[in-house]
C-alpha positions in Angstrom: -18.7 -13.6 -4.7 -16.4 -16.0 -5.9 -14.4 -17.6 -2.6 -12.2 -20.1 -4.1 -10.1 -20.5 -0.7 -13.1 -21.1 1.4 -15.5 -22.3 -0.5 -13.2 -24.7 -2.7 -10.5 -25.2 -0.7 -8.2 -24.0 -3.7 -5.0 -25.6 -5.4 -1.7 -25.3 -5.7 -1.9 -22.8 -8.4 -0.8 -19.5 -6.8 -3.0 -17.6 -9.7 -6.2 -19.4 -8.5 -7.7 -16.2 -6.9 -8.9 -16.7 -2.8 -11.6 -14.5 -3.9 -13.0 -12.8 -6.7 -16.3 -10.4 -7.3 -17.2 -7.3 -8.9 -13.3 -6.3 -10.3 -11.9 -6.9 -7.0 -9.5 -9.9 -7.0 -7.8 -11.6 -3.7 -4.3 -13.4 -4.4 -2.8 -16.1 -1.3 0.7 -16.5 -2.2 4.1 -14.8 -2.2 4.1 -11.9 -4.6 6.9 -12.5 -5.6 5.2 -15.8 -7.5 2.3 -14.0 -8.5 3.3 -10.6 -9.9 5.3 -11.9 -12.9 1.4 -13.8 -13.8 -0.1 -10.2 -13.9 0.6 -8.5 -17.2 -0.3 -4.7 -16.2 -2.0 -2.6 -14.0 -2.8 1.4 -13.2 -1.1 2.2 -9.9 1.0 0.3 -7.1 0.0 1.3 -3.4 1.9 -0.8 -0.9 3.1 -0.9 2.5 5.6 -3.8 2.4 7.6 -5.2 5.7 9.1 -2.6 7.4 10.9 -5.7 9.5 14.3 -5.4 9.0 18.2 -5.2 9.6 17.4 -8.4 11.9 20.3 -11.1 11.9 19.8 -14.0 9.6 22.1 -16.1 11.8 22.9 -16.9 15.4 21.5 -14.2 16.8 17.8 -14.7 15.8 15.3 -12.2 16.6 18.2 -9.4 17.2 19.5 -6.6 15.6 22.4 -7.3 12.9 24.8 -5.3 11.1 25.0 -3.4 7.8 25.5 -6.0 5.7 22.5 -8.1 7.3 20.1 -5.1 6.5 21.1 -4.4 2.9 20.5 -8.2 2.4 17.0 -7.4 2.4 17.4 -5.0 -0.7 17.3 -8.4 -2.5 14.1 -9.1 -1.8 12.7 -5.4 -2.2 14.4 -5.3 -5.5 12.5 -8.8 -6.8 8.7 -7.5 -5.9 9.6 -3.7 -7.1 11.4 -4.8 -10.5 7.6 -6.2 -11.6 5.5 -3.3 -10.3 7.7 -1.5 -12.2 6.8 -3.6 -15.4 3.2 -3.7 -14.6 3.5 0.3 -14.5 5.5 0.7 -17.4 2.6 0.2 -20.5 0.0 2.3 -18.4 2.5 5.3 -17.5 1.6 4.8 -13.6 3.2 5.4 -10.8 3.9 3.2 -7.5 3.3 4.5 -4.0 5.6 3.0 -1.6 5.2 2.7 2.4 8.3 3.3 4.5 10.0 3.9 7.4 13.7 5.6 8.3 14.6 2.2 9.2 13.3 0.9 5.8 14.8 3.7 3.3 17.6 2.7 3.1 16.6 -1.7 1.9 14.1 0.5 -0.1 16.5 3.6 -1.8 19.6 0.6 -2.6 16.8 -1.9 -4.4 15.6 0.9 -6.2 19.3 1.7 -7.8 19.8 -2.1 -8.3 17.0 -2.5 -10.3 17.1 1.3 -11.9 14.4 2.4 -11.0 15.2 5.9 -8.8 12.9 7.3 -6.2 10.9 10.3 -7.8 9.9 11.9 -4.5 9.6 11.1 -1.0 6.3 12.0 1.1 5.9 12.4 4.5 2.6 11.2 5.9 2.0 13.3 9.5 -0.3 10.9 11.8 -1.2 13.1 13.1 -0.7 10.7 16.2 2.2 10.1 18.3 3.3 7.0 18.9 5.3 5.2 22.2 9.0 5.9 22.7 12.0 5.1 25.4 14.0 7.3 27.1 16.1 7.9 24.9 15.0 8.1 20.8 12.2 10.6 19.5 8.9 9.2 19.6 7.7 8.5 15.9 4.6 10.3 14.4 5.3 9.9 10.8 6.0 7.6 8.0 7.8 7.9 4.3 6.1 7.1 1.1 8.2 6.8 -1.8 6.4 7.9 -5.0 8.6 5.8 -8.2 7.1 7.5 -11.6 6.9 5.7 -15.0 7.9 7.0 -17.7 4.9 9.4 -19.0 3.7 9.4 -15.9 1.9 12.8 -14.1 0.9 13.9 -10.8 -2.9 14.7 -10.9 -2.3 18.0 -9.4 1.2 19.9 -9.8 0.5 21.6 -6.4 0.8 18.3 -4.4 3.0 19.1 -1.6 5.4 16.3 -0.2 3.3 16.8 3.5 0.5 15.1 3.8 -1.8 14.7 7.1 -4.1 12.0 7.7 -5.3 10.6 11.6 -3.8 7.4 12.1 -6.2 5.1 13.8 -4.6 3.6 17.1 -7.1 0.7 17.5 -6.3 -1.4 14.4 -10.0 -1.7 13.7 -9.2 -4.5 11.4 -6.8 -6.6 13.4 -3.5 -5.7 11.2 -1.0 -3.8 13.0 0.5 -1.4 10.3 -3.1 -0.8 9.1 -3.6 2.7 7.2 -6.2 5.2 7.2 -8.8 4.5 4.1 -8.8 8.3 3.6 -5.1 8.1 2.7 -5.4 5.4 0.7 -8.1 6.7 -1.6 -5.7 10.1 -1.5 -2.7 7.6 -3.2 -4.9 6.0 -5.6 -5.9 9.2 -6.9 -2.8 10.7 -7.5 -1.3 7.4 -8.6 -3.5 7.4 -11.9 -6.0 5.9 -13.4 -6.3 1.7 -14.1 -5.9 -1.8 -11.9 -4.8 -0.8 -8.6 -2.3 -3.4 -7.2 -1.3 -4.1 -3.3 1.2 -6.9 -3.5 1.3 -6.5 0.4 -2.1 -6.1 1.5 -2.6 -7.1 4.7 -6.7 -6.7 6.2 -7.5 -5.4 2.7 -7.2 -1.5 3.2 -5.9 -0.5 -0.4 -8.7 -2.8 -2.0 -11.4 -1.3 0.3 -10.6 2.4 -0.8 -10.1 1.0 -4.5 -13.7 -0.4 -4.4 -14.9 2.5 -2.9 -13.2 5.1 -5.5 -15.6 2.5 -8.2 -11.9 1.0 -9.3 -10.9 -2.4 -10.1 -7.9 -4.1 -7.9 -5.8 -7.2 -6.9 -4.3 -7.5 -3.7 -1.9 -10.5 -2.8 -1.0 -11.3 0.6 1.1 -14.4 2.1 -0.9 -15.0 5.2 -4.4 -16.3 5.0 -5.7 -15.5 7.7 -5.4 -11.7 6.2 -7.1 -13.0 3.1 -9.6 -14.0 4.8 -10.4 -10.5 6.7 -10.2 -8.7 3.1 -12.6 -10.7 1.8 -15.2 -10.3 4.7 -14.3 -6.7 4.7 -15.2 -6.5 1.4 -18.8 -8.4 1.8 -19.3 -6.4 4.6 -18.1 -2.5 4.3 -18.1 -2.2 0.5 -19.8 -4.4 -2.0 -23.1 -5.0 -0.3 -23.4 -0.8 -1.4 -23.2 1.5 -4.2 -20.9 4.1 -3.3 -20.2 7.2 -6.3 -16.5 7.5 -7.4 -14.7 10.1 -5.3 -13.8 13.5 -7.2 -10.3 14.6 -7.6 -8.8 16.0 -4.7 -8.5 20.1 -4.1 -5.4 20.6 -3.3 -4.5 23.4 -1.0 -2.2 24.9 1.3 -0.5 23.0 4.3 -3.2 24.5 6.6 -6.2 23.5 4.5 -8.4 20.5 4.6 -7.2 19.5 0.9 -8.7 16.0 0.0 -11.4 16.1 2.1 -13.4 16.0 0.0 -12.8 12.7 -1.0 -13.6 10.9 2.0 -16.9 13.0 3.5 -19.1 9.8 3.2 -16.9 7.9 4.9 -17.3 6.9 8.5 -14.8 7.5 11.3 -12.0 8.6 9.2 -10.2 11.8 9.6 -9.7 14.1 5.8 -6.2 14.0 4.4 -4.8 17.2 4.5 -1.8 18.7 2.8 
């Protein structure tokens, strides 16, 4: 593999990739510097920031107001204006992580830069996270599906409820880490081509791309993250030859729909609808 961070130390050229081996390619940089360098890709799977509504001013580290939390809309609407270019010429789709904190930074950059929500999933986590006394404890998230022109689901019956385990113990050190099972599910329906994280954190949507036989890029602004995709690569996914996944079977909401997808994989729950 080709480990121009480590092994080279890089440069100040935010297109010189951290690593790079067998059509898998790891960006360090802001996105935001690096997307309009890409000139297409297949599908978009993402789970940006859900860090907001947090006051830019004297108040650091608190909640702010409304105005505060739509300020963020700005930068939502910078990264998601070029995934939708790169998705335009392929007829892709992006796949959108959320939150109900998040929707609505996400739903108002999305009408700034035209480019309207097509559907919103809910992903059950099966899993039920902490809570106070007071709100609801959360055991879902929102993934906002934003269609290209041309663009088709893989399977008309796709329901907008899909269950997946979520894995508590962060097995790869990133907080917000998804389940590879899911992942593989959103590439799948997403299309066929590059698959592009421009958040990627410890490398999950790169891992389930390598494994589905795909070629990818993932960018992410911290390096110590780069550097946990890259050995997560070397050591989960390259090292073997794994088959391409078939298509999901879609089924009803009781049914173990897409697990097919995932039955060589280790410690991971099936997607269900």
């Amino acid at each position: 593999p080709t480990l121009y961070g480590r092994k080279h130390g890089g440069n100040n050229s935010a297109m010189t990739p951290y690593y790079e081996h067998a059509g898998i390619t790891i960006y360090h940089g802001d996105c935001r510097e690096i997307l309009p360098e890409i000139s297409s890709v297949g599908v978009v799977v993402t789970d940006p920031p859900y860090t907001f509504g947090l006051a830019s001013t004297a108040q650091e580290g608190k909640a702010g107001g409304w105005g505060d939390l739509m300020n963020n809309s700005l930068f939502f609407g910078a990264w998601l204006g070029e995934c939708r270019r790169l998705v335009s010429n392929s007829g892709g789709a992006a796949w959108v992580f959320n939150s109900w904190r998040s929707m609505p930074v996400l739903a108002r950059a999305a009408y700034e830069i035209r480019w309207p929500i097509t559907s919103l999933m809910v992903w059950d986590k099966q899993w039920i996270g902490p809570g106070g006394m007071v709100g609801l404890r959360p055991s879902y998230e929102l993934v906002a599906l934003f269609a290209a022109a041309g663009f088709q689901v893989t399977d008309r019956g796709t329901p907008d409820i899909w269950r997946c385990q979520w894995a508590s113990q962060r097995p790869h050190g990133h907080a917000a880490e998804k389940p590879q099972a899911l992942m593989q599910r959103l590439i799948l329906a997403g299309g066929d081509g590059v698959v592009l994280d421009p958040f990627l954190g410890s490398g999950t949507t790169i891992a389930a791309a390598a494994h589905l036989g795909r070629s990818a890029i993932g960018i992410e602004i911290e390096k110590r993250y780069c550097e946990i995709a890259a050995n997560r690569l070397e050591q989960e996914v390259l090292p073997l030859y794994v088959e391409p996944a078939p298509d999901p079977q879609q089924g009803s909401l009781h049914d173990a729909a897409g697990s097919d997808v995932i039955e060589d994989m280790k410690n991971e729950a099936p997607v269900t609808a």
